[in-house]
C-alpha positions in Angstrom: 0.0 0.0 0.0 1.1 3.4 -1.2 2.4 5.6 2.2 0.3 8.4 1.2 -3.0 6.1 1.2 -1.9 4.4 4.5 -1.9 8.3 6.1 -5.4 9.0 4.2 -7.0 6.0 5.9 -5.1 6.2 9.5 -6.5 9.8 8.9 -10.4 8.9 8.3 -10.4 6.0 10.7 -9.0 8.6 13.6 -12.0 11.1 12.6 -14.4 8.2 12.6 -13.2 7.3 16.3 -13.5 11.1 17.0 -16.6 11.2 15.4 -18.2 8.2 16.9 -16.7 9.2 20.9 -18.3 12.9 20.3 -21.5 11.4 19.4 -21.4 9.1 22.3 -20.6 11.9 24.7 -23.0 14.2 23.4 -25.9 11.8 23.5 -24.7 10.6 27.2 -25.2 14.4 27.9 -28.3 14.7 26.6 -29.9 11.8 28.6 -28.2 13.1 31.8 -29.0 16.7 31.7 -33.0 15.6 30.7 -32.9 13.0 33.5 -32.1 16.1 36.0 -34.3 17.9 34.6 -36.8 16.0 34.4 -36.2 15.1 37.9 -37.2 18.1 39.1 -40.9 18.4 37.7 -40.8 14.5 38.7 -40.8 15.3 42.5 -44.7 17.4 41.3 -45.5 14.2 39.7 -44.8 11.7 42.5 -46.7 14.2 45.2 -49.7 14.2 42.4 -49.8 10.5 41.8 -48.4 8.6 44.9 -48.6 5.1 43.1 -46.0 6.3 40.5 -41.9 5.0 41.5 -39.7 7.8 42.0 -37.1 5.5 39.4 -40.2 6.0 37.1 -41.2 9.5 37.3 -38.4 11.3 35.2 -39.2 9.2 32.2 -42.6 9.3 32.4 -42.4 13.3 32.9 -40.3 13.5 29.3 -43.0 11.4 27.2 -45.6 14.0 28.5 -43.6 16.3 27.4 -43.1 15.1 23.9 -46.2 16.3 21.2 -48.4 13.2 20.6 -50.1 12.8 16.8 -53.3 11.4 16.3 -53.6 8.3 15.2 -55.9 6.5 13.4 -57.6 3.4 15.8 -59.9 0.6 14.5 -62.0 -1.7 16.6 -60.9 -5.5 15.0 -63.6 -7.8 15.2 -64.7 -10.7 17.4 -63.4 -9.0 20.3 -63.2 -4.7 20.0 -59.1 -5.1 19.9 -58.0 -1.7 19.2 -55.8 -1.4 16.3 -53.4 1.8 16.3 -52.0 2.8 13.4 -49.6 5.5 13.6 -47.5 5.0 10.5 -50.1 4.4 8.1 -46.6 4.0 5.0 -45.8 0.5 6.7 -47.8 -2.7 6.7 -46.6 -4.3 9.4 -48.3 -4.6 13.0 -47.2 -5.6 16.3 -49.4 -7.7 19.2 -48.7 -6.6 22.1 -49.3 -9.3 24.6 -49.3 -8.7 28.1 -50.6 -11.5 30.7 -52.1 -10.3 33.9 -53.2 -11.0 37.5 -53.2 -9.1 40.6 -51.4 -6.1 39.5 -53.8 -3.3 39.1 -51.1 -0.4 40.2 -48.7 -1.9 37.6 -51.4 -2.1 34.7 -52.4 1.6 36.2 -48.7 3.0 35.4 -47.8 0.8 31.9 -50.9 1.3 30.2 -51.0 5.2 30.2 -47.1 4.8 30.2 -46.6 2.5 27.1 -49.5 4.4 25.1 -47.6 7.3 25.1 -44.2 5.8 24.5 -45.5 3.4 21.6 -47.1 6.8 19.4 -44.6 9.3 19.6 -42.5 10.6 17.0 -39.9 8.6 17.7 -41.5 5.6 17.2 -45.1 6.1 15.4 -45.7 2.3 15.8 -48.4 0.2 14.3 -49.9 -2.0 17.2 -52.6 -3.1 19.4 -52.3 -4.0 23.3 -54.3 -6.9 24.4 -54.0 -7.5 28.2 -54.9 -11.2 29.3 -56.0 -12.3 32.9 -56.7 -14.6 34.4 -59.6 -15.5 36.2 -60.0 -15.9 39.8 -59.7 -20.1 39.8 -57.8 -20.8 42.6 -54.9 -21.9 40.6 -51.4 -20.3 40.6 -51.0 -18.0 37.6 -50.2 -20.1 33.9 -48.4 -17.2 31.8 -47.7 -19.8 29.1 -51.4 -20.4 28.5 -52.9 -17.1 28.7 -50.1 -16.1 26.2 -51.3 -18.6 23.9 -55.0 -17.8 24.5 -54.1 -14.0 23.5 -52.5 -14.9 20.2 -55.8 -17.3 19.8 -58.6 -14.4 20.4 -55.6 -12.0 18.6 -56.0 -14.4 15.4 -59.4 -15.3 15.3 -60.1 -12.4 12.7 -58.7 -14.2 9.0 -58.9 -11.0 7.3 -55.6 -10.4 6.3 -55.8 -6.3 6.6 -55.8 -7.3 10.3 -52.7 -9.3 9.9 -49.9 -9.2 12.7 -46.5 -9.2 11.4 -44.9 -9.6 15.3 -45.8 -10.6 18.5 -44.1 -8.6 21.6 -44.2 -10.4 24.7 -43.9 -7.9 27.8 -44.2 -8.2 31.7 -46.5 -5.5 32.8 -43.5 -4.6 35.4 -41.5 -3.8 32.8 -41.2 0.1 32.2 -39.1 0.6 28.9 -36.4 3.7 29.9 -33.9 4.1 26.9 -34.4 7.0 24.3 -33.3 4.9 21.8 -34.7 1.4 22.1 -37.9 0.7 19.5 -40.1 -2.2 19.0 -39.5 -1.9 15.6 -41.0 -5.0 13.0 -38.7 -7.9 12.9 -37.2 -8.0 9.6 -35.3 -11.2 9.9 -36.2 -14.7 10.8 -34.1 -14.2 14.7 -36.2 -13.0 18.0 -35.2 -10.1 19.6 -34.9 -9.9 23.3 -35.3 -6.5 24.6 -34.6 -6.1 28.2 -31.0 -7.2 28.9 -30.4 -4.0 31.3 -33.3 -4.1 33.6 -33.7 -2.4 37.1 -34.3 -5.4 39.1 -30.9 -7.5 38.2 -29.2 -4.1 38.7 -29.4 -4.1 34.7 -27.3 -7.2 33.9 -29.1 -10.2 32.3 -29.5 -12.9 34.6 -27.8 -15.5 32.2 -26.7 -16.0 29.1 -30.0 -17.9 27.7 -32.4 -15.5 29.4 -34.7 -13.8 27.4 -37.4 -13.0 29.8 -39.0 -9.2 30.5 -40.1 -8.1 27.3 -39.2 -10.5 24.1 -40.3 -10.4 19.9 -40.2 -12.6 17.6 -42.5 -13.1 14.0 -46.6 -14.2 14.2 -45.8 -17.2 12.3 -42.5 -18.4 13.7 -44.6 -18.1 17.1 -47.1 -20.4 15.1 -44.4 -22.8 14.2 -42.8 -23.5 18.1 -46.2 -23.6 19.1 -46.0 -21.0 21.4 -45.6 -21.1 24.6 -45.9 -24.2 27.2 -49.4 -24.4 29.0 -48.3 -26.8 31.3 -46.0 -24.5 33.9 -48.2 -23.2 36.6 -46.9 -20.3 38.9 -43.8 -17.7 38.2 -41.1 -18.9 36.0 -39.8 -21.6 33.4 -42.2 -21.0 30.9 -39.7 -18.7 29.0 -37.0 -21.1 29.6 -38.9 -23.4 28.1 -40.0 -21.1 24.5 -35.6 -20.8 24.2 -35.5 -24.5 24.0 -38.5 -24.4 20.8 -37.1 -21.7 19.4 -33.5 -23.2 19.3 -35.7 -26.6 18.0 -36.5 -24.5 15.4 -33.7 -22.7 14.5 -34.8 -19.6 15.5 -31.8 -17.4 16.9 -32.1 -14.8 19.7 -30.5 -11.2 19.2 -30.1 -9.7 22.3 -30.4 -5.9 22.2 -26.8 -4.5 23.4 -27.4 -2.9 26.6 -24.9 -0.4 25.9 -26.3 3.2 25.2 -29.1 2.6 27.3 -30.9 0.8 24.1 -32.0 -2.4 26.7 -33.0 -0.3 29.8 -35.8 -0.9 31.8 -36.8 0.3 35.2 -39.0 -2.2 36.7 -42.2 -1.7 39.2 -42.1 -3.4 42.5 -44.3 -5.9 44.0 -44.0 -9.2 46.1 -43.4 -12.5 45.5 -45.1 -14.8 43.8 -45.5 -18.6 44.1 -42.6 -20.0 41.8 -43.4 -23.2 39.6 -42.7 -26.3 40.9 -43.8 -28.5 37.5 -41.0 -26.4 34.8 -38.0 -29.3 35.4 -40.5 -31.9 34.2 -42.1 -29.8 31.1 -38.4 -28.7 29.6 -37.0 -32.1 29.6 -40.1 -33.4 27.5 -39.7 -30.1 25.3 -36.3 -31.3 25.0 -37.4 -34.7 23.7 -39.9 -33.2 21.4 -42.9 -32.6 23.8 -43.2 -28.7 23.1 -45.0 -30.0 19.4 -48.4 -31.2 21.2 -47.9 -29.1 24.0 -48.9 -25.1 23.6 -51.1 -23.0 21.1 -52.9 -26.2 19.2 -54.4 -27.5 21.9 -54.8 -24.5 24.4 -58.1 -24.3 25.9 -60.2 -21.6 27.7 -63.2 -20.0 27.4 -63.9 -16.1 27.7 -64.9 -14.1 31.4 -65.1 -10.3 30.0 -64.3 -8.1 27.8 -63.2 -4.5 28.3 -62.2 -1.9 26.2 -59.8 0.3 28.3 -58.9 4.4 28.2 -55.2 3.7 29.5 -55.4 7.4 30.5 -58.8 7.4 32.5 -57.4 4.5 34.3 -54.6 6.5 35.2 -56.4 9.2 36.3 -59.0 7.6 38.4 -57.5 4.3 38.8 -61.2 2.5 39.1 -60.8 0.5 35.3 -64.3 -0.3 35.5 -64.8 3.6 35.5 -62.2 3.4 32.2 -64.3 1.4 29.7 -64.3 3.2 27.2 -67.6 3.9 25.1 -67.5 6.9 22.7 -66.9 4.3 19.7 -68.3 7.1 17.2 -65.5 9.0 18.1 -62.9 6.6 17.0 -60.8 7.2 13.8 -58.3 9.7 13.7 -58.5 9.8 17.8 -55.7 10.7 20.4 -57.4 8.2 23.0 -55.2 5.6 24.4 -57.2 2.4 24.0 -56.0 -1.0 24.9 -58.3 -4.0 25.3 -58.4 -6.2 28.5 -59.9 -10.2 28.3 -60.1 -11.9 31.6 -60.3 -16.2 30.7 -60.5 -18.9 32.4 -58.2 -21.7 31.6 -59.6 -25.0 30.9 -58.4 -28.5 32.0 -57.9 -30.1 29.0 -54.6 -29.3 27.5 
């Protein structure tokens, strides 16, 4: 190589470095002087609303800062799922799954919190938010099954202008608290695991395998692994369980770099709940092959309510029966904050 085009490119790669450090610095800055800032009106906030984390407050005070777009909202037959569209130049949507019980503080804080975040400029996502409980049975809570119940009642509608691209997985715990992280369409055949920085593992990921908290992958590789177990009652192993079908199937796992703040999540409190005692047994038939007649083909439940929620009322009053949401003729080009709540009870026969 000529010495003259060795000193060109030592030249240009020292500017890129340059480059690439000032932009780092300026945009750990930025972040810093709005969390301070924002940490000031945040104290108001807390006083207001005493239900709302003090960790939370600063990021929630920036997204009501931020000028929110209408956008245009559908109600998708069998079941009034509201349909956002907020980008109306791409065709893809996202289901946004969230499986519930007991936490009506939590669902108080994410609703109003993730409406906000999902529409803004930033983003202008494409999605609908279908929160799944489960009924009062006297069973420890199955997140495996109600997942697979909400992709069920999500997919019941064949028209294909109601088509899901992705499915987004996400624990209504978990707060998303990066500037830059997006829940963008998945483009390639991998899942993408979101929160590898989260507030409760002092934002490390627990293991290497881990992709619990908030997880994506495409509608129909979720239809090929079968979704998720139904067979693992109480808290944990049920996500264990969806790595080994996706690595049956090929699927590979990106995990969002934590760096930057792009996998940050500041997560909401609460106690303990009874672990599951079956998920040993249930991964060691997946690994033989058991996950293929065990998940969404033969998941059975039958439907408690319906409730089409104002995430902001609910905020606000914090009664969600007081939140239902019933000004239908006003939908369209609409600035409400509509997600859609179905409370199930699981069946026995899966």
């Amino acid at each position: 190589m000529r010495p003259s085009l060795q000193v060109f490119l030592a030249a240009a790669a020292i500017s890129l470095i340059l480059h690439s450090s000032l932009a780092l610095e300026s945009y750990l800055t930025k972040v810093q002087n709005n969390e301070g800032k924002n940490s000031q009106t945040a104290a108001n906030l807390t006083e207001k609303y005493s239900f709302i984390p003090a960790g939370i407050a600063p990021f929630l005070v920036e997204l009501r800062g931020l000028e929110m777009g209408p956008c245009k909202i559908e109600l998708v037959a069998p079941h009034s799922m509201p349909l956002i569209t907020c980008n109306a130049a791409s065709h893809s949507r996202q289901l946004i799954i969230v499986a519930f019980r007991h936490r009506a503080t939590h669902l108080r804080i994410f609703g109003h919190y993730i409406m906000m975040w999902l529409k803004h400029a930033r983003r202008r996502s494409n999605f609908a938010l279908i929160v799944i409980e489960q009924t009062e049975d006297g069973r420890v809570f199955n997140k495996g099954a109600l997942l697979n119940a909400a992709v069920k009642l999500a997919t019941a509608n064949k028209t294909t202008n109601f088509a899901f691209s992705d499915v987004i997985i996400h624990d209504v715990d978990h707060i998303p608290a990066s500037d830059i992280l997006n829940y963008a369409p998945t483009l390639s055949p991998r899942a993408v695991h979101f929160a590898t920085a989260y507030s409760k593992k002092s934002y490390r990921i627990p293991y290497p395998n881990y992709i619990g908290g908030v997880y994506q992958l495409r509608m129909k590789d979720y239809v090929r692994i079968n979704g998720h177990t139904n067979r693992v009652w109480g808290w944990g192993g049920e996500v264990d369980d969806f790595y080994i079908r996706m690595n049956a199937n090929a699927i590979q796992v990106e995990h969002l770099r934590s760096g930057l703040y792009g996998g940050r999540y500041e997560c909401l409190d609460h106690d303990a709940s009874e672990k599951s005692t079956d998920w040993a047994s249930v991964i060691k038939s997946s690994l033989k092959g058991g996950w293929k007649e065990d998940g969404l083909k033969n998941i059975a439940f039958k439907i408690n309510s319906t409730m089409l929620v104002d995430a902001d009322i609910f905020f606000e009053t914090g009664n969600i029966s007081q939140s239902v949401f019933k000004e239908k003729k006003f939908l369209g080009n609409s600035r409400s904050n509509l997600f859609v709540k179905i409370a199930v009870e699981l069946l026995d026969n899966f």
